[in-house]
C-alpha positions as CSV (number, residue, x, y, z in Angstrom):
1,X,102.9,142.2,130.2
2,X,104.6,139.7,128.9
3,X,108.4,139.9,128.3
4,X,109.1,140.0,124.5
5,X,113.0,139.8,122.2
6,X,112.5,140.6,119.3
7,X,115.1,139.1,116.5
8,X,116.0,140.8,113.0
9,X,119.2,140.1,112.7
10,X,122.8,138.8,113.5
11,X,123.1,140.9,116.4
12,X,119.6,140.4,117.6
13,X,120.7,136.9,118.1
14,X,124.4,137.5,119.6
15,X,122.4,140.3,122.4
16,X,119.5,137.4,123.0
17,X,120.5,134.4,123.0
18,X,121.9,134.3,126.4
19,X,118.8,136.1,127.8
20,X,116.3,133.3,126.1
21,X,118.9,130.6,127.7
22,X,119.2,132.3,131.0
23,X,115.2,132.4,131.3
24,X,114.9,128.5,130.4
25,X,117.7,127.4,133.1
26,X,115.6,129.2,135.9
27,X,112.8,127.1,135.1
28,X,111.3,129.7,132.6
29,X,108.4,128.8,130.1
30,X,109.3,130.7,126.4
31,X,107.6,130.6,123.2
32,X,109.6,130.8,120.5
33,X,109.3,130.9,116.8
34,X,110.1,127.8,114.1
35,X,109.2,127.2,110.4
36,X,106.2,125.8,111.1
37,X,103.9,128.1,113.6
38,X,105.1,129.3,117.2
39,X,106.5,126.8,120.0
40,X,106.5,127.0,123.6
41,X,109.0,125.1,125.5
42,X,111.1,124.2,128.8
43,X,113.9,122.4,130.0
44,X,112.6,118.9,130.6
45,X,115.1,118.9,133.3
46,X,113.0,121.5,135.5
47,X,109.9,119.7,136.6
48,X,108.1,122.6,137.6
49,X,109.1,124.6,134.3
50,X,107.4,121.4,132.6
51,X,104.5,121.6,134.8
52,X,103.6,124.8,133.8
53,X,103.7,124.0,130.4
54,X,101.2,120.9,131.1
55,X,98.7,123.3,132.7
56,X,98.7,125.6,130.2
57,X,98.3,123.1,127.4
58,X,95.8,121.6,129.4
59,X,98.1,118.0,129.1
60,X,96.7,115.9,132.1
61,X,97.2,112.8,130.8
62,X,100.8,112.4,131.3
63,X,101.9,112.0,127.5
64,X,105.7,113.9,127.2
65,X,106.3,116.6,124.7
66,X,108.2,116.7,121.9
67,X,112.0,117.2,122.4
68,X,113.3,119.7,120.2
69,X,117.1,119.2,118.9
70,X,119.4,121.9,117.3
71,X,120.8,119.1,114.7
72,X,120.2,116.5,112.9
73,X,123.5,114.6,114.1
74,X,121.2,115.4,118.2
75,X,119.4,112.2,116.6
76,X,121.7,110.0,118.5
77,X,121.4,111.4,121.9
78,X,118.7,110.0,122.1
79,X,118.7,107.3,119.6
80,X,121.5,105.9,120.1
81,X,120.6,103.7,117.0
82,X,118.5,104.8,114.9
83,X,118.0,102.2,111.5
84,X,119.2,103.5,108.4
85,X,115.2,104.7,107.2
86,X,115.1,106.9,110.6
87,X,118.6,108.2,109.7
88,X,117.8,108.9,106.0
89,X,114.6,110.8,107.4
90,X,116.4,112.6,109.9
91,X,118.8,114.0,107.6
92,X,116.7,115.0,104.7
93,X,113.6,115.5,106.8
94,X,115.7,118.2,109.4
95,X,116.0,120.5,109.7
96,X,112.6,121.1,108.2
97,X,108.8,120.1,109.6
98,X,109.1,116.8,110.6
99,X,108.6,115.2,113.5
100,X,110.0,111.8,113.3
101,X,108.6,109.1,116.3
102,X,111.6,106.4,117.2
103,X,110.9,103.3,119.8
104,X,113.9,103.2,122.0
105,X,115.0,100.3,124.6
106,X,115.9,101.1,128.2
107,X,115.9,105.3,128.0
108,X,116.9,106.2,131.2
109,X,120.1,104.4,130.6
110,X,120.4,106.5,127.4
111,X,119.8,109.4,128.7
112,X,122.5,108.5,131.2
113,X,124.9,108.1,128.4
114,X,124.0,111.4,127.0
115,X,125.4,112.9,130.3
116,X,121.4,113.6,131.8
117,X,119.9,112.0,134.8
118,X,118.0,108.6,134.2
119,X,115.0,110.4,135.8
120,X,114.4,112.4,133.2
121,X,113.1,109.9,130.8
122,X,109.5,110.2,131.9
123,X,109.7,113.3,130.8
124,X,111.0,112.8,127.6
125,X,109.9,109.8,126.2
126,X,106.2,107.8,125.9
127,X,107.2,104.8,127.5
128,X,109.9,103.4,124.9
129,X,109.1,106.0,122.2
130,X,110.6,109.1,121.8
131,X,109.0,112.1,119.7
132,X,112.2,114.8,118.4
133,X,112.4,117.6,116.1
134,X,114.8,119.6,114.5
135,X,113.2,123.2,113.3
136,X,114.0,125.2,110.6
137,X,114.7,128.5,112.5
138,X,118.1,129.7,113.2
139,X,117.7,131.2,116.2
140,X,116.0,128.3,117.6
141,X,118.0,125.9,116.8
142,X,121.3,128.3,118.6
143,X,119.2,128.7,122.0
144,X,118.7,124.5,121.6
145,X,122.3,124.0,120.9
146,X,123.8,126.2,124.1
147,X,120.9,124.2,126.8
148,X,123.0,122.2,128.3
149,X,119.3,119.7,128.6
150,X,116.7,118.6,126.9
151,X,113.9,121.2,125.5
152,X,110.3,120.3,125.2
153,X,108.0,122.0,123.1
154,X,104.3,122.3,121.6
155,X,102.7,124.5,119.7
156,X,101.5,127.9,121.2
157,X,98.2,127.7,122.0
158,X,95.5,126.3,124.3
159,X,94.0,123.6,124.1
160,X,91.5,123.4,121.2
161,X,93.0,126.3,119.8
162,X,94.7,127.0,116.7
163,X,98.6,127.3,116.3
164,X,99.7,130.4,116.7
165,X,101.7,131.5,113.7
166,X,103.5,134.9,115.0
167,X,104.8,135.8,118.4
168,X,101.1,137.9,118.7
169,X,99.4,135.1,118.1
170,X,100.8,133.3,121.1
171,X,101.2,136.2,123.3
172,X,97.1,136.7,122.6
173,X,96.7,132.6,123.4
174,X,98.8,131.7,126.2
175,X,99.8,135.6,127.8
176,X,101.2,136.0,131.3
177,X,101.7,132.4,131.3
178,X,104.7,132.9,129.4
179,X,107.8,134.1,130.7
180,X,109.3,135.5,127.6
181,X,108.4,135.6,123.7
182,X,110.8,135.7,120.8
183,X,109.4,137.8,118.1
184,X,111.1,136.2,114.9
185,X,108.1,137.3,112.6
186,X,105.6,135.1,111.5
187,X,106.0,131.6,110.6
188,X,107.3,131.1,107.1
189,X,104.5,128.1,106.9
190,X,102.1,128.7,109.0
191,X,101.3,124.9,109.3
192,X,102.5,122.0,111.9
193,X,104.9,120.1,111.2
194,X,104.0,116.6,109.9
195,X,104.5,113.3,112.4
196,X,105.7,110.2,111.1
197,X,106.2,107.3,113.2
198,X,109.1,105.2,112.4
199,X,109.2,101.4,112.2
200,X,111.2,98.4,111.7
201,X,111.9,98.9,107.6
202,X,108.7,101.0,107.7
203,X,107.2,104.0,108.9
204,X,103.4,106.0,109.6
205,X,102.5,108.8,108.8
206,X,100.4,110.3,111.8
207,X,99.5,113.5,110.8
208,X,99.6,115.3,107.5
209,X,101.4,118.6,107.9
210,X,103.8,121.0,105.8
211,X,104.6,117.8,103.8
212,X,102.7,115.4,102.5
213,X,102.8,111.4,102.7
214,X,104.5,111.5,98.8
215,X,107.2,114.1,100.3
216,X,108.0,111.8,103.2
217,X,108.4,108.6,101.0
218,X,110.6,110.4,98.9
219,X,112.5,111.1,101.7
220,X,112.5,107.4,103.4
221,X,113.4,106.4,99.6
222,X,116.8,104.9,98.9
223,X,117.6,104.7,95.1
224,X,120.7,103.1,92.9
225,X,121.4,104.1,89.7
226,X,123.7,102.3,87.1
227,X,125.0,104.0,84.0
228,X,126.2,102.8,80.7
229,X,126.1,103.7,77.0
230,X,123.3,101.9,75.5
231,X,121.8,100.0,79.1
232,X,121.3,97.2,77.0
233,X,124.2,94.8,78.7
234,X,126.6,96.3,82.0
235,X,124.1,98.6,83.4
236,X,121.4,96.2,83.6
237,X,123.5,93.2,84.7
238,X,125.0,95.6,87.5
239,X,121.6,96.8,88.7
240,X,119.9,92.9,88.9
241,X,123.0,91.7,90.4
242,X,123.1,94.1,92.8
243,X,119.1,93.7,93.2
244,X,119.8,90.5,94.3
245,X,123.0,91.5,96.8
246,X,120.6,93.9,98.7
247,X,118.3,91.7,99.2
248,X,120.0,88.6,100.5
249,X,121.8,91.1,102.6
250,X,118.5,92.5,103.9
251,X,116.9,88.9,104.1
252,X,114.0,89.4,101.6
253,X,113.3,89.0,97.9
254,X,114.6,91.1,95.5
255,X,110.8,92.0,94.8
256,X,110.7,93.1,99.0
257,X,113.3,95.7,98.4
258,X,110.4,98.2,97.7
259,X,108.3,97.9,100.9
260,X,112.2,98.7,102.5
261,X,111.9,102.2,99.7
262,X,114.6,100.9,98.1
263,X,114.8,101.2,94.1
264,X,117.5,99.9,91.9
265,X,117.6,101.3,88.2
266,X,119.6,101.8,85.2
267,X,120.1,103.9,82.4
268,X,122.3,104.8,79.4
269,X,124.4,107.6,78.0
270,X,123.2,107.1,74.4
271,X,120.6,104.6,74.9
272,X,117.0,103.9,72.8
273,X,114.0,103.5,74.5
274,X,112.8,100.2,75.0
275,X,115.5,98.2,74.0
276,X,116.0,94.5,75.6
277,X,118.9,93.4,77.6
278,X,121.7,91.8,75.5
279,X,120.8,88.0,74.8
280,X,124.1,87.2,76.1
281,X,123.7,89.5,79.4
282,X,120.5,87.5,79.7
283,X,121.8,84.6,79.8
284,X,125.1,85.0,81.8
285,X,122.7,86.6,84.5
286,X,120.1,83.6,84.2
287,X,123.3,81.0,85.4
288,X,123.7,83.8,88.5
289,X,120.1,83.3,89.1
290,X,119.4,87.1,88.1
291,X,116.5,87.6,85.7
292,X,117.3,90.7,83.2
293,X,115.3,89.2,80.4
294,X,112.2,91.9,81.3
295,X,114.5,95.0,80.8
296,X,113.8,97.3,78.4
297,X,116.2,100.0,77.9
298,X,116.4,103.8,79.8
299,X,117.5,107.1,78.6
300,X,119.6,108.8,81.1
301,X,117.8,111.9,82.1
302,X,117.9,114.6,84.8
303,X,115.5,113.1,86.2
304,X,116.6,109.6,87.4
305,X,119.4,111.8,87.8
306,X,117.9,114.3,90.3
307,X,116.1,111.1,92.2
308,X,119.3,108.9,92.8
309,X,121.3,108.9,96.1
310,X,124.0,106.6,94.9
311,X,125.1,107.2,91.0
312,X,127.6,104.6,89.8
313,X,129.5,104.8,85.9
314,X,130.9,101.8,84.2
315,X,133.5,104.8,82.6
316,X,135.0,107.8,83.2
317,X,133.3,109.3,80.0
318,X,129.6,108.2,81.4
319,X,131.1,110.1,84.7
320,X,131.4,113.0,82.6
321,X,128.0,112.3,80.8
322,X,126.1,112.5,84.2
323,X,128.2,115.9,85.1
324,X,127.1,117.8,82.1
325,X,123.4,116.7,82.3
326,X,123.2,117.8,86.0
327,X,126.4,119.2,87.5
328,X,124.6,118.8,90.9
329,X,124.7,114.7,90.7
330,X,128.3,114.8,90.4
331,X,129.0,114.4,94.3
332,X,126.9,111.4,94.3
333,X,128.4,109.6,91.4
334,X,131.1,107.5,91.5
335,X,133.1,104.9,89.0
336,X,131.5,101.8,89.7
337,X,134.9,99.8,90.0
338,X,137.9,102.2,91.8
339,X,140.4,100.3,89.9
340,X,138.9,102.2,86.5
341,X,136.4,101.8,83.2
342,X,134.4,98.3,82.7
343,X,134.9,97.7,79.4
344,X,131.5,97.2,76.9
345,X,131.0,93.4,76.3
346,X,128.9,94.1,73.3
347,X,130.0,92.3,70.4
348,X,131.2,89.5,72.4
349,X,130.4,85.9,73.2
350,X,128.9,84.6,76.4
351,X,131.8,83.9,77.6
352,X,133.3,87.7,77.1
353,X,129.8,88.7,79.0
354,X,131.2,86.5,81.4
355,X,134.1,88.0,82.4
356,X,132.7,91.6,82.7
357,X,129.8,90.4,84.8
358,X,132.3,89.0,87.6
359,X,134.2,92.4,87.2
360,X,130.8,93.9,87.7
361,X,130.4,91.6,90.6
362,X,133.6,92.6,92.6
363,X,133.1,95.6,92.0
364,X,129.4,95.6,93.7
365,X,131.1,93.9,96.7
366,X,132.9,96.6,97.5
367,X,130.3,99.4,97.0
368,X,127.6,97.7,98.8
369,X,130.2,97.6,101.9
370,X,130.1,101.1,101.8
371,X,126.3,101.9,101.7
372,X,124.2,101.9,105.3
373,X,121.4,100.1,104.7
């Protein structure tokens, strides 16, 4: 019979932990629960440990497993760097079922950095490519935190057969090939996790899982949001100016900036729908080679609100605005300029236009210095 520790609560894990870590140093294979369906692992460090777990997942081929990380911030251990779409799916995606798939140059040499022998990297990555997940468990992800090595994992079953999605499950699939089970209940999901290969500015998804491919967009999705009164004249002439920074900062057209998932949008306090862009925003833009003269005026709502990353008011009052529609935006907006309100140009002359949209423009400077792209 199988060894089996069963968790239900805080003391379960403080009294197991240690015994789940201790079976994993001595070369121990140990299936384990996550959010997903049932794991079973080893330290990739223990070559016979990771035999085992070859043979009974019937894995001749050579292909490593996935290496499972207690933290999204693990990432870099093995990444050392990742682009800013792997890191903005890392950290929404984990942890959470999501298996994210990075190409890495020279890992032995990383993994040498990370304090682990060079050796290891057949083990651990495909070649250049790495697979890594981060469950949604908390006991898992404490037993990954105190092995001092990397943990490979699969699901818990044969080959052929379905995930197992409670500790039964894989006790009945995989039995005395197992050193230990941890009993955590069954799998909140009872799905895999989904696999998304990640690219140069792009990504693949590989396999449909617990989300699907509009989830993990949303996720790779980085989105600016501008906010005036009426987002007929600063809001729009903030958002196509800084259109146009991204882009020549990310060497493409303003219209590439959505195969890179990144939006840029504006809206206003008070604002109609449909309205144009101010004839004199228009044209102050046109001499910066920024085309506004397609706007059409946005209400603020919760949700643009709710889908921005970075949130960024002319004024303190349109601060406030965005606070009282959702109270949850409020630690991702930000006054546009730090040195205080852009005054409203409406009413004014070209040249009055003019003058706000450079304020506008220094402004933009600084905050794009302080976004990872």
């Amino acid at each position: 019979m199988v060894d089996v520790v069963t968790i239900c609560n805080e003391e379960d894990y403080a009294s197991s932990g240690a015994r789940v870590i201790d079976v994993l140093a001595k070369g121990g294979v140990v299936a384990f629960p996550t959010e997903t369906v049932y794991g079973v692992g080893a330290r990739a460090d223990r070559p016979d440990a990771v035999a085992r777990l070859r043979r009974l997942k019937g894995r001749t081929d050579g292909r490593p497993f996935t290496v499972h990380i207690p933290a999204p911030e693990s990432l870099e251990r093995y990444v050392p760097e990742p682009s800013a779409l792997g890191r903005r799916l890392a950290h929404r995606g984990w942890p959470g079922p999501l298996t994210l798939l990075f190409r890495v140059d020279e890992p032995g040499t990383v993994l040498e950095r990370a304090g682990w022998d060079a050796s290891l990297a057949d083990e651990v990555y495909a070649g250049e490519e790495i697979g890594l997940r981060c469950p949604d468990h908390e006991f898992t992800r404490r037993i990954l935190a105190g092995v001092d090595g990397p943990v490979v994992a699969a699901s818990a079953n044969r080959a052929g057969g379905s995930p197992a999605g409670d500790a039964a499950g894989a006790i009945a699939a995989l039995g005395d090939d197992l050193d230990l089970v941890v009993d955590g209940g069954p799998a909140r999901y009872q799905e895999a996790s989904t696999v998304v290969r990640v690219g140069d500015g792009g990504f693949e998804v590989l396999r449909v899982g617990v989300h699907d491919e509009r989830s993990v967009r949303r996720m790779a999705s980085m989105s600016f949001l501008f906010v005036c009164t009426g987002n007929t004249c600063r809001s729009p002439m903030a958002a196509g100016m800084f259109q146009q920074m991204l882009a020549r900062r990310l060497g493409c057209a303003p219209e590439g900036l959505a195969e890179r998932h990144i939006t840029v949008l504006s809206a206003g306090t008070l604002a109609g729908s449909g309205a144009p862009a101010a004839p004199e925003g228009i044209e102050v833009m046109r001499r910066r080679d920024v085309d506004i003269s397609r706007h059409r005026s946005s209400r603020l709502s919760p949700e643009l609100l709710n889908q921005a990353d970075h949130i960024y008011a002319m004024t303190r009052s349109h601060a406030g605005a965005v606070k009282a529609l959702v109270p949850s935006a409020g630690v991702r907006t930000h006054l546009l300029s730090g040195d205080g309100d852009i005054g409203d140009p409406i009413g004014g002359g070209v040249e009055v236009y003019a003058e706000c949209a450079a304020t506008i423009e220094k402004a933009l400077n600084v905050r794009l210095a302080e976004v990872e792209l």
